[in-house]
C-alpha positions in Angstrom: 94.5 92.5 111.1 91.8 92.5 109.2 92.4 89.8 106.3 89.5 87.3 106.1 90.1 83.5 106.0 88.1 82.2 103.1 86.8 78.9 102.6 88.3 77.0 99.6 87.7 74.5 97.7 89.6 72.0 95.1 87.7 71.9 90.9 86.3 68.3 91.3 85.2 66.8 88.2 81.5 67.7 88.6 82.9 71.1 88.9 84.2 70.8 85.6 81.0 69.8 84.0 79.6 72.7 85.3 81.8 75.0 84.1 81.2 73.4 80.9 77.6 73.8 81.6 77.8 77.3 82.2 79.8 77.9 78.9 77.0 76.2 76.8 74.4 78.7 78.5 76.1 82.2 78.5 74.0 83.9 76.5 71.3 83.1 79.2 73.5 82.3 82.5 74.9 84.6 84.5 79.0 84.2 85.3 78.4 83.4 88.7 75.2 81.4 89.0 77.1 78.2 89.1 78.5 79.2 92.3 75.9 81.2 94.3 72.0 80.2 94.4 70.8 83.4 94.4 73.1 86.0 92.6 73.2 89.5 93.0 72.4 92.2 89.7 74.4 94.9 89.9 73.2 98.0 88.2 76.6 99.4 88.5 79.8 97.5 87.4 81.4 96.9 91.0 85.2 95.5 90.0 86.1 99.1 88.3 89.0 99.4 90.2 90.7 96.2 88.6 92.1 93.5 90.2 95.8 92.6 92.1 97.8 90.3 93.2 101.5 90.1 95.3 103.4 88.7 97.9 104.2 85.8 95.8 105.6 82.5 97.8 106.6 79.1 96.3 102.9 77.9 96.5 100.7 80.7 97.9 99.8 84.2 96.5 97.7 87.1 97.5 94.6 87.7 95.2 92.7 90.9 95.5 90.2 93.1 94.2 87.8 95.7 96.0 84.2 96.4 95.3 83.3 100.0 94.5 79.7 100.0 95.5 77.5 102.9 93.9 74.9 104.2 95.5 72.1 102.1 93.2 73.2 98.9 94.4 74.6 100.2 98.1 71.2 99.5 99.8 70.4 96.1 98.2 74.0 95.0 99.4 74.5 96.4 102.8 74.5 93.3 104.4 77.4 92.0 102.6 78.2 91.3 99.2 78.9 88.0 97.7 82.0 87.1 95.5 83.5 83.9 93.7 87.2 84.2 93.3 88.3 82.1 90.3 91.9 80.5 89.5 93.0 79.1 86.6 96.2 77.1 84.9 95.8 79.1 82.0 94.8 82.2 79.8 91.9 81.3 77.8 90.7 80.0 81.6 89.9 76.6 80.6 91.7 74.8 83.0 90.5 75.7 86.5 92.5 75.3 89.3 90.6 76.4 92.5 87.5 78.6 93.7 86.8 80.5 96.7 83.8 81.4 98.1 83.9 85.7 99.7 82.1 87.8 101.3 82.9 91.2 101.9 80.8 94.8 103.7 81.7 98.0 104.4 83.7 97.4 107.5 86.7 96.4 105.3 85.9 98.8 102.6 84.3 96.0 100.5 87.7 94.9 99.9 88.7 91.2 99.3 92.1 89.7 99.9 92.3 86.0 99.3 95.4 83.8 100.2 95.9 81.1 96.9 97.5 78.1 98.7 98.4 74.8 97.4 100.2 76.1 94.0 103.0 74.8 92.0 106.4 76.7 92.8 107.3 79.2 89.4 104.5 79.1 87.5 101.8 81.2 86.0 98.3 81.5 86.8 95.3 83.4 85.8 92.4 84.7 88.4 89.1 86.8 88.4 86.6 87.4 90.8 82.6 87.0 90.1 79.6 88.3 91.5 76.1 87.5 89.8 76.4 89.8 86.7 79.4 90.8 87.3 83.0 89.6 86.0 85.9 91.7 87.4 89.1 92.3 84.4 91.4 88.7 84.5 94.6 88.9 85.8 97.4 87.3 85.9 100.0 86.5 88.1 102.7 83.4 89.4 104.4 82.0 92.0 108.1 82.5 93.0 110.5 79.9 92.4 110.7 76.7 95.1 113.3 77.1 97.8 116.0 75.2 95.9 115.7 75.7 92.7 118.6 77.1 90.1 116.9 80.2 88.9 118.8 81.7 86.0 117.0 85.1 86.3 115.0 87.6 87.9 113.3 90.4 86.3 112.1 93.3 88.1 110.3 96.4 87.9 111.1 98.8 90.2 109.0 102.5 90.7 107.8 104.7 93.0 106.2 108.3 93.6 103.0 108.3 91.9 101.7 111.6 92.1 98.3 111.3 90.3 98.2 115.7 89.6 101.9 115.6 88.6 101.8 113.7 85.3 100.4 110.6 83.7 101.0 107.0 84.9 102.7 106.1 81.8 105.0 104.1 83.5 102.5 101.3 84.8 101.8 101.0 80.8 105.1 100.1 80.0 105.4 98.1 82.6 102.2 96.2 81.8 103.6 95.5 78.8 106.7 94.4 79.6 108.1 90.6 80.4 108.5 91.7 84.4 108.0 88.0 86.9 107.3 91.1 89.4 106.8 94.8 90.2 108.9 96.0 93.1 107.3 99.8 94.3 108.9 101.6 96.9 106.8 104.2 98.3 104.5 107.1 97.8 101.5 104.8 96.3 99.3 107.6 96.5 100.3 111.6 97.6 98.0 113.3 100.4 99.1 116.4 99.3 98.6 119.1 96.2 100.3 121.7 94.4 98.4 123.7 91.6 101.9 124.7 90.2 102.5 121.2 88.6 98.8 120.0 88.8 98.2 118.9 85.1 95.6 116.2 86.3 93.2 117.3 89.7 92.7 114.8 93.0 89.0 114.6 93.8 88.8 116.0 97.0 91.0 117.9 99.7 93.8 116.7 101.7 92.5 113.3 103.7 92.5 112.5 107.2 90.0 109.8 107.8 89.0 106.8 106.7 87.1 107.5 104.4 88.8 109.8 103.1 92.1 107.8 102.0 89.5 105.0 101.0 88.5 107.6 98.6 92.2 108.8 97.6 93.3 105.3 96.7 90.2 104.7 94.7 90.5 108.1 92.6 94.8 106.3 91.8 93.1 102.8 91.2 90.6 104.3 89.0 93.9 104.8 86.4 93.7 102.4 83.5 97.7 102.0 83.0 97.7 101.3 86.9 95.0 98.5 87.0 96.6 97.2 84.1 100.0 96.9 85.5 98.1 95.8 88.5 96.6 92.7 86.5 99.5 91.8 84.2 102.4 91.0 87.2 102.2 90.5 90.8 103.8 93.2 92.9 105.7 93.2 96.6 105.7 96.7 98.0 106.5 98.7 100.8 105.7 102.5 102.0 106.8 106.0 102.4 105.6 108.8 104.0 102.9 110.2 101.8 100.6 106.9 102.0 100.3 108.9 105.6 101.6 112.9 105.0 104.6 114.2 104.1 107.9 113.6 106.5 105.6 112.1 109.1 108.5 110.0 111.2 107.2 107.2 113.5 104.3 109.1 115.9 105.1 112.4 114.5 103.9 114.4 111.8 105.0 118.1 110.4 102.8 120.0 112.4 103.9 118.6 116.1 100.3 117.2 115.5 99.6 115.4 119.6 100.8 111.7 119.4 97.6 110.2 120.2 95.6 111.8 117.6 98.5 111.6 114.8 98.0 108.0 115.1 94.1 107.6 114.6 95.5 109.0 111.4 98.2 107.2 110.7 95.9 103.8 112.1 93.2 105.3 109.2 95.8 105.5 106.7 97.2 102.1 107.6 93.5 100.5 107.3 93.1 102.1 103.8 96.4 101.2 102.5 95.6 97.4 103.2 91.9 97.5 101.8 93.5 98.6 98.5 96.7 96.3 98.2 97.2 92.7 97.8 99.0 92.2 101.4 99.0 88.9 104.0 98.6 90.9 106.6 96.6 94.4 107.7 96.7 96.6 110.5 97.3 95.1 114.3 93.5 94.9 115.6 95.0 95.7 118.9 96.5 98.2 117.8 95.3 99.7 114.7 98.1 102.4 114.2 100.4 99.6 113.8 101.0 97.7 110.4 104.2 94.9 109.4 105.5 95.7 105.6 108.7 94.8 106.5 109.3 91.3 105.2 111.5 88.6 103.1 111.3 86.7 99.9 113.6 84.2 97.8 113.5 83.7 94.2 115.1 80.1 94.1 118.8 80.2 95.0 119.3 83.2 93.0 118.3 86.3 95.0 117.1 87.1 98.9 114.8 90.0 98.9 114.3 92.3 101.8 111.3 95.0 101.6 112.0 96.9 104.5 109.7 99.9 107.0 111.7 103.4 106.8 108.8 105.2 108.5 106.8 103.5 111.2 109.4 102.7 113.8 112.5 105.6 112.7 113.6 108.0 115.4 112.5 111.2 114.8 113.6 114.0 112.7 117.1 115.4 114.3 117.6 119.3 115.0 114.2 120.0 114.0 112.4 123.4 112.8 110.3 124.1 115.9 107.9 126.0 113.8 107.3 123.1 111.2 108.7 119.7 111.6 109.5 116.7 109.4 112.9 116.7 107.2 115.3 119.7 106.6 118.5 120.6 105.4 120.9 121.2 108.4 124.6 122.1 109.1 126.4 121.1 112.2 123.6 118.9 114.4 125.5 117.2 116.5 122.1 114.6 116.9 123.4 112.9 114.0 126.3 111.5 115.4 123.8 109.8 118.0 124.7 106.1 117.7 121.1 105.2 118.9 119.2 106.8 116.0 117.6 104.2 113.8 115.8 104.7 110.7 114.3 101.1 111.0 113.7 100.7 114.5 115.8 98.5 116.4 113.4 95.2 116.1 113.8 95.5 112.5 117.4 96.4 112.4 117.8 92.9 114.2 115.6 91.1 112.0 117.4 92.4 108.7 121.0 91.6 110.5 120.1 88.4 110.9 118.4 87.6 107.7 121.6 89.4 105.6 124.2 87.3 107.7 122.7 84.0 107.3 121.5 84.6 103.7 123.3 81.8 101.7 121.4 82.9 98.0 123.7 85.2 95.1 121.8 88.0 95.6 120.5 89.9 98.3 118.6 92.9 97.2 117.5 95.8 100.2 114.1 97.0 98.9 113.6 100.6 101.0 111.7 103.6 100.3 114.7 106.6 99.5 118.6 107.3 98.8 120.9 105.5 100.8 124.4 107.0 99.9 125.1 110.6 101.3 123.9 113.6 99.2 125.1 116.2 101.3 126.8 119.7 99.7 129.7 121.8 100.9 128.5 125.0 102.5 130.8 127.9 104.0 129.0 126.4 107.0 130.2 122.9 106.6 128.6 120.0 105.0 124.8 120.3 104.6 122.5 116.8 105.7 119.2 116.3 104.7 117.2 115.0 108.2 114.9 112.8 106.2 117.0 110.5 104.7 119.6 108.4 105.7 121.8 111.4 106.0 119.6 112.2 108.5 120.5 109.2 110.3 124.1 108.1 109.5 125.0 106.2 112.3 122.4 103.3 111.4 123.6 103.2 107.7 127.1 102.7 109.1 125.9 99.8 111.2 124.4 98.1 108.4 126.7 98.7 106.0 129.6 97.9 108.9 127.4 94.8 109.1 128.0 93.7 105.1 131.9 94.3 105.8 131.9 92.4 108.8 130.3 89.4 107.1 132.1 89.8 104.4 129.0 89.7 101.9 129.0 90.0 98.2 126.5 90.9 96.1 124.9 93.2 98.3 122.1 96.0 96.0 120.0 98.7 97.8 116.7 99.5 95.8 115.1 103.0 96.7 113.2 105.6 95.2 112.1 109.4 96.6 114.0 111.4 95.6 112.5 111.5 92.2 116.1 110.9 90.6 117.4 107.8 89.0 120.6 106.9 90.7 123.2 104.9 90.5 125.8 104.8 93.1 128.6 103.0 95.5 128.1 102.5 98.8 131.1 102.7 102.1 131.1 102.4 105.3 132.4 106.4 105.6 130.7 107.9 102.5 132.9 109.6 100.5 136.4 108.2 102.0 138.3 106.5 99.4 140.3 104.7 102.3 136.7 103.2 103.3 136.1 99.9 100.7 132.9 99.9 98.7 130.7 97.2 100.3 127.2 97.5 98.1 125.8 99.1 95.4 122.7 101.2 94.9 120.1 101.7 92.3 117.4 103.7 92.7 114.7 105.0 90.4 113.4 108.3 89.5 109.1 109.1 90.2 106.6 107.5 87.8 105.6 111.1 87.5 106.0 113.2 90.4 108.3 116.0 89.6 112.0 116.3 90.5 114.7 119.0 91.7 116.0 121.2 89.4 119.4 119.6 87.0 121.6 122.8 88.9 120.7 120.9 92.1 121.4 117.7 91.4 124.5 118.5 89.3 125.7 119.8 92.8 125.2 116.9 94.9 126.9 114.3 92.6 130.1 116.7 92.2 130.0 116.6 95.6 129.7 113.5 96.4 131.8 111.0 94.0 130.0 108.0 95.3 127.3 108.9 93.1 128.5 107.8 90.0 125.1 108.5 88.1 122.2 110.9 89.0 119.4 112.8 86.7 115.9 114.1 88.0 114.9 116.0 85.3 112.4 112.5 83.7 110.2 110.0 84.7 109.6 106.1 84.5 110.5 103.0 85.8 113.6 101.0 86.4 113.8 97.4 84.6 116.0 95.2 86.3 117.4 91.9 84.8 119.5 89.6 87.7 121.3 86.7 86.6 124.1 84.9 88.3 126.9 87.0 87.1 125.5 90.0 87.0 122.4 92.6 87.5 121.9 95.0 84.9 119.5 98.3 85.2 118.1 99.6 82.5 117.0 103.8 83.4 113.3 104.1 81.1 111.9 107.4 80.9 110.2 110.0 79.5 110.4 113.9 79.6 108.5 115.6 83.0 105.5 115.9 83.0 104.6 112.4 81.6 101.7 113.1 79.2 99.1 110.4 78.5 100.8 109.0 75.3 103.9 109.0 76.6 107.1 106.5 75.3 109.2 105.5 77.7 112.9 105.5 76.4 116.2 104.0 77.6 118.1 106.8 79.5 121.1 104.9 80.6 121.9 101.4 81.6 123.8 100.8 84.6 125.7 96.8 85.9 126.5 95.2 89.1 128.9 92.4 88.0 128.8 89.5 90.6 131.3 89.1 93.5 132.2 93.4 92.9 131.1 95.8 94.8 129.9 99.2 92.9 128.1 100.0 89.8 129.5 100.6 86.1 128.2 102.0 82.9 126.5 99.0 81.1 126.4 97.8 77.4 
């Protein structure tokens, strides 16, 4: 792990005067000379890829921002460069709350991840981080609910599948804009990959594999104004997919049946980079690098439970696989899927989530995971077709948890996903499909922010076939708003025609209701 512990310190009153100080001298005073005797000059603005924040607790968030160092300034600050971090009660930053003192060098990227503790439960604050000359953008974020409180509502954002060459990120605009208390993003932050057949927008280099080389690929996506500033406006929770790593990599394996052992300096490299650029608790194992928690649990007041859960670092691997290429396929007749010890999540985490969904005593309780849950399988003369990827790819362990909200008899049970590049709306049984099998959940998941989907022939065949899918379209892009109350959630589809151009408007494509105490999704109003 490589999060630093900062030292912190409460505004005392000479503080204050300071800061007043410092306002009276502007025009002559550098930002951060209050708070470091011998402030750096940066020739080259170092905060241009924004700032973040996330993970929000009752009194504790994660602040971050990451210095982009150019090579004018790299020598002077090669021993490490020093940051401020400032907090605030409010938006015209008047009213300081707290201050940390940072330092950050190139063995963490230059990146800065700062635990805010001691904060009133469900409020908002304002931060920014300064170093000499330089003032990074102010953002804004808040803390969840305490513990006990009432909440009347919840109001999430939820996307995914960002692919920067596919189309333009006018999703995170929207979002920006929008009255969200937090962005929920499910997977495929950044794309490894290429395709010059949809490529309306280029990645700056190849394919990475190193260090340095995701460092650079998430840099190139934060460099995206709408991102930064849905970045800056709300605080996010977040977990991964496969292409933060490569495409269909399962656990230790990758497509290429790449050896174990050097897949996961890659994976440990991709790990490292996805941290430096995200505002996380915790990094990468420093015993073992390769190895990352994203998995993890947060309330919002007696309202909602939230689980983001891990569908790629501890799955079983692909069944019936391709021996030429490996990853996901679409298969007929493997008799590996009827395995009962094939796990998607990894048997740790199955436990975990068991235990957290059984003893969950909030209204809500809201699966955050990276893909479709309910079976999207076709009829073929061969039989029934299963994508290996997915959780068709794996049906006993969606049985077991789905057995596991029958068993418990739990209401007001929603899975979140994205990946497939569809928004989806859909009921979820213990045996897909089987009428005789009671809906136990629901599902909502959300089509790419701009990566491209399957064709509307396609996914016209996989809803007929499967009833249980009550909604599904691929052929737009956005975000899903979600509004939770105590009687119900609502889902409201926003899109926009594929590709997403830079001026896009995001429109409502359909609006979809989980009413409290039913299973199952219905049109909305």
């Amino acid at each position: 792990m490589t999060q630093l512990i900062h030292h912190s310190t409460s505004w005392s009153r000479r503080d204050m005067h300071r800061m007043a100080l410092a306002a009276a001298l502007v025009p002559w005073l550098s930002p951060g000379a209050q708070a470091q005797s011998a402030p750096p000059r940066w020739r080259v603005f170092p905060f241009s890829l924004g700032v973040a924040s996330g993970q929000p607790q009752p009194r504790s968030v994660v602040l971050w921002t990451r210095l982009l160092i150019d090579e004018a300034d790299a020598a002077r600050q090669a021993s490490g460069a020093p940051v401020v971090c400032e907090l605030f009660a409010d938006e015209a930053l008047r009213q300081p709350v707290r201050q940390w003192t940072l330092t950050t060098d190139a063995r963490r990227g230059h990146s800065l991840h700062v635990l805010a503790d001691g904060l009133q439960p469900g409020r908002h604050y304002w931060y920014r981080f300064v170093s000499g000359n330089a003032v990074s953008p102010v953002g804004r974020t808040r803390t969840s609910p305490a513990l006990s409180e009432a909440v009347r509502r919840l109001r999430l954002g939820l996307a995914s599948c960002q692919h920067y060459e596919q189309g333009h990120f006018a999703a995170h605009r929207d979002m920006a804009a929008q009255d969200l208390d937090l962005v929920l993003f499910v997977g495929d932050y950044i794309y490894e990959s290429s395709n010059k057949q949809y490529k309306i927008r280029a990645h700056e280099s190849g394919i990475p594999d190193t260090l340095e080389a995701y460092r650079a690929r998430h840099a190139h996506y934060k460099s995206d104004a709408h991102l930064q500033a849905c970045h800056a406006a709300h605080p996010w929770l977040m977990t991964w997919d496969d292409h933060e790593v490569v495409n269909d990599y399962a656990n230790d394996l990758d497509r290429n049946f790449t050896d174990p052992a050097v897949f996961l300096q890659r994976r440990a490299a991709a790990y490292q980079a996805y941290f430096e650029h995200m505002p996380l608790r915790l990094g990468p194992d420093p015993q073992q690098p390769s190895q990352m928690r994203i998995h993890d649990r947060m309330a919002w007041g007696t309202l909602a439970d939230l689980w983001t859960l891990d569908c790629r670092q501890h799955r079983d691997h692909q069944a019936c696989p391709d021996l030429m290429r490996g990853g996901g396929r679409v298969v007929m007749g493997c008799d590996a899927l009827a395995d009962p010890a094939r796990s998607m999540l990894g048997q740790a985490q199955e436990q975990w989530l068991t235990a957290g969904l059984t003893q969950s005593k909030r209204r809500w309780k809201l699966l955050a995971q990276s893909t479709l849950m309910v079976s999207s399988g076709v009829q073929t003369p061969l039989g029934r077709s299963a994508f290996t990827d997915g959780w068709d790819g794996y049906p006993q362990a969606r049985a077991r948890l789905l057995q596991t909200v029958a068993d418990a008899r739990l209401s007001d049970v929603v899975i979140l996903g994205g990946d497939v590049h569809a928004n989806v709306a859909a009921q979820l049984r213990v045996r897909p499909g089987d009428e005789r099998s009671p809906v136990v959940a629901s599902e909502l998941v959300t089509t790419s922010v701009s990566t491209r989907g399957m064709s509307p022939k396609v996914m016209a065949q996989i809803q007929r076939d499967n009833p249980d899918i009550r909604y599904a379209r691929s052929d737009e892009r956005g975000f899903t708003l979600i509004d939770i109350r105590p009687d119900r959630l609502a889902a409201q589809f926003l899109t926009t025609p594929h590709p997403a151009q830079p001026d896009a408007r995001l429109a409502l494509q359909g609006r979809w209701t989980v009413r409290q105490g039913v299973a199952g999704v219905e049109p909305g109003s």
